[in-house]
C-alpha positions in Angstrom: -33.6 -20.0 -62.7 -33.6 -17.2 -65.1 -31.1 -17.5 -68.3 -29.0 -14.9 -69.3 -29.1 -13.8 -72.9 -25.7 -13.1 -74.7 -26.9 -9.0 -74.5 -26.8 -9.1 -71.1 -23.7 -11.4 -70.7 -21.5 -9.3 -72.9 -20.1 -6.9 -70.3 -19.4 -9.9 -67.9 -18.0 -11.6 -70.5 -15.7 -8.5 -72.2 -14.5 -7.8 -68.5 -13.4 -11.8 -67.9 -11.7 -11.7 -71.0 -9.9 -8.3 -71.2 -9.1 -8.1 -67.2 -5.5 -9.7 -67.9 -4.7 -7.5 -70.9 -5.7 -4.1 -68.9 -3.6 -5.2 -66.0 -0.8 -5.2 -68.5 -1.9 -2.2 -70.5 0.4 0.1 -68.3 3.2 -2.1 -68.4 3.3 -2.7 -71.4 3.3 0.9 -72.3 6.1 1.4 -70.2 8.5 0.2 -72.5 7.9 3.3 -74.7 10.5 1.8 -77.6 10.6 3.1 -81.0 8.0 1.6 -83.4 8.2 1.5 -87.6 5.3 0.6 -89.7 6.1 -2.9 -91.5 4.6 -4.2 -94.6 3.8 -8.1 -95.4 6.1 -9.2 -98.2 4.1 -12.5 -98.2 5.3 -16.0 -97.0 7.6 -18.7 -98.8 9.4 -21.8 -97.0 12.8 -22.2 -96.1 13.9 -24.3 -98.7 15.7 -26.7 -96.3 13.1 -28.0 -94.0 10.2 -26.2 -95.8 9.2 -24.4 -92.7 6.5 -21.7 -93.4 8.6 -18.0 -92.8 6.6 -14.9 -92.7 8.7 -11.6 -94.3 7.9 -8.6 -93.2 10.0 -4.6 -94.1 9.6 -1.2 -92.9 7.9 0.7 -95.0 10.2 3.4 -94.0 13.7 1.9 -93.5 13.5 -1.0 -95.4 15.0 -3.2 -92.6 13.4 -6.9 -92.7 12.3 -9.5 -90.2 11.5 -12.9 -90.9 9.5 -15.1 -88.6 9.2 -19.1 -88.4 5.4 -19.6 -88.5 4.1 -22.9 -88.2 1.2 -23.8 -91.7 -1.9 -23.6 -90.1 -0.8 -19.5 -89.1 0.7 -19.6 -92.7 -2.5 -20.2 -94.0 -4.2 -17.7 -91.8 -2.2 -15.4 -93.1 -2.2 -16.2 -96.7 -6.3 -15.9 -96.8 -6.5 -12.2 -96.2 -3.4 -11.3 -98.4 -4.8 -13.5 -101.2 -8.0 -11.3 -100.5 -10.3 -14.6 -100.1 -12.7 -15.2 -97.6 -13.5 -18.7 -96.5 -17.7 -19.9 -97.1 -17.1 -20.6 -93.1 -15.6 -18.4 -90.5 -11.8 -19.9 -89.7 -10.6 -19.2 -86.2 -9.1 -15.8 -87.1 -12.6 -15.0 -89.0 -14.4 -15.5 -85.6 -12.2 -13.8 -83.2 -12.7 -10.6 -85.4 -16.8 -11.5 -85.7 -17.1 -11.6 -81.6 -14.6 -8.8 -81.3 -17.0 -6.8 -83.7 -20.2 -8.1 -81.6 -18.5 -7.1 -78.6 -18.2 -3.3 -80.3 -14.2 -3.8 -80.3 -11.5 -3.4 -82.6 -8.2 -4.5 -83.9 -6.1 -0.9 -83.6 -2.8 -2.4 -84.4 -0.3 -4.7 -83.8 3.4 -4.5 -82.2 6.1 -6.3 -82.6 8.0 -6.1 -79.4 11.4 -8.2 -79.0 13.4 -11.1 -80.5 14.1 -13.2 -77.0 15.8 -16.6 -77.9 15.1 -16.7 -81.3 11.4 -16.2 -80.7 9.6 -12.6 -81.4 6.7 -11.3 -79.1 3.6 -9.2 -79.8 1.3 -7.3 -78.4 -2.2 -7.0 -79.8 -3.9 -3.8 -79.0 -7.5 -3.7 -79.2 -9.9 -0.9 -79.2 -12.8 -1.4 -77.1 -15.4 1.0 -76.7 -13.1 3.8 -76.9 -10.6 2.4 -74.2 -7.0 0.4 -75.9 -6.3 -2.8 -74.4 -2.9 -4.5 -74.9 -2.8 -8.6 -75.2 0.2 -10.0 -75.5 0.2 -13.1 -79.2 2.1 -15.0 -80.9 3.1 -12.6 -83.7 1.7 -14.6 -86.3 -1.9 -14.6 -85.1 -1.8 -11.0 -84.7 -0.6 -10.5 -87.9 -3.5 -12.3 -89.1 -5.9 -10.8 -87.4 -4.3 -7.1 -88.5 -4.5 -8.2 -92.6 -8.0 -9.0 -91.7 -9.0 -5.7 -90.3 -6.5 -3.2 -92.4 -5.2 -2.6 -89.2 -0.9 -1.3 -89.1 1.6 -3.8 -88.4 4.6 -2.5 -86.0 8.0 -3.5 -85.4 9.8 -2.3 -82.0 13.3 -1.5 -82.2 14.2 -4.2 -79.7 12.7 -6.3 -82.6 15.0 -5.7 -84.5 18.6 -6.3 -82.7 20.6 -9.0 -84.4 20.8 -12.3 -82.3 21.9 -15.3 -84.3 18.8 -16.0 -86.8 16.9 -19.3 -85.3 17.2 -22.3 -86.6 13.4 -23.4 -88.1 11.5 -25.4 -85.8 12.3 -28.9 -87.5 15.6 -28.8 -87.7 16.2 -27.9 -84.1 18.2 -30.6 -82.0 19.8 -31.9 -85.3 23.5 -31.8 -85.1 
């Protein structure tokens, strides 16, 4: 049986991986809403339940977002804006090592809606030339973006006012 070395797995294994997110490329795309560069404010808790809450502006329009992050994608976040780097690669670390190895990019991120108190992103990659969209969790794009200088975009569906959610520990309480 002859093995495969990682050189001549890495096509197989960039196809497996990005097949979903080109498949959702187009439609994704599609929506075509409006999109305004956001900066990172930092992070702080909300002083009730100390949940972790990510603040974000336009660095245009000055209108906010704030996101309920859980700590473990606080302290992803908080590494690269504190401009430290771990003696070990964290999670976030090696997703950006094997997209690197795999001759891809973080491009930027979007921001795309609020739907029931919970944002969604898109991720889009650039990989050899070609932009692949993966849908995240906002925060874990975010912290892949701080690592790689990459823009951080909010889409105007984003941004329409629903009642602000509750944070993830006090939900259920009466």
């Amino acid at each position: 049986m002859q093995r495969r070395t990682w050189a001549s797995a890495t096509p197989l294994v960039l196809a497996v991986m990005l097949l979903p997110a080109a498949a959702r490329s187009a439609e994704s795309q599609a929506l075509g809403a409006a999109t305004y560069e956001m900066e990172v404010l930092g992070l702080q808790t909300e002083p009730q339940s100390g949940t972790p809450m990510l603040l974000l502006r336009g660095k245009q329009d000055k209108r906010e977002l704030t996101l309920y992050i859980g700590p473990v994608e606080a302290n992803a976040i908080a590494i690269p804006l504190q401009g430290m780097r771990p003696p070990r690669p964290l999670t976030h670390d090696l997703l950006i090592e094997v997209m690197h190895r795999l001759q891809g990019k973080v491009k930027r991120v979007v921001i795309t809606e609020m739907r029931e108190g919970t944002y969604y992103a898109n991720l889009i990659l650039d990989v050899h030339g070609q932009e692949m969209v993966v849908d995240s969790r906002p925060s874990d794009a975010i912290a892949l973006a701080l690592r790689e200088n990459a823009p951080i975009l909010a889409a105007e569906p984003a941004f329409v006012r629903s009642p602000p959610p509750e944070p993830p520990a006090e939900r259920g309480k009466p």
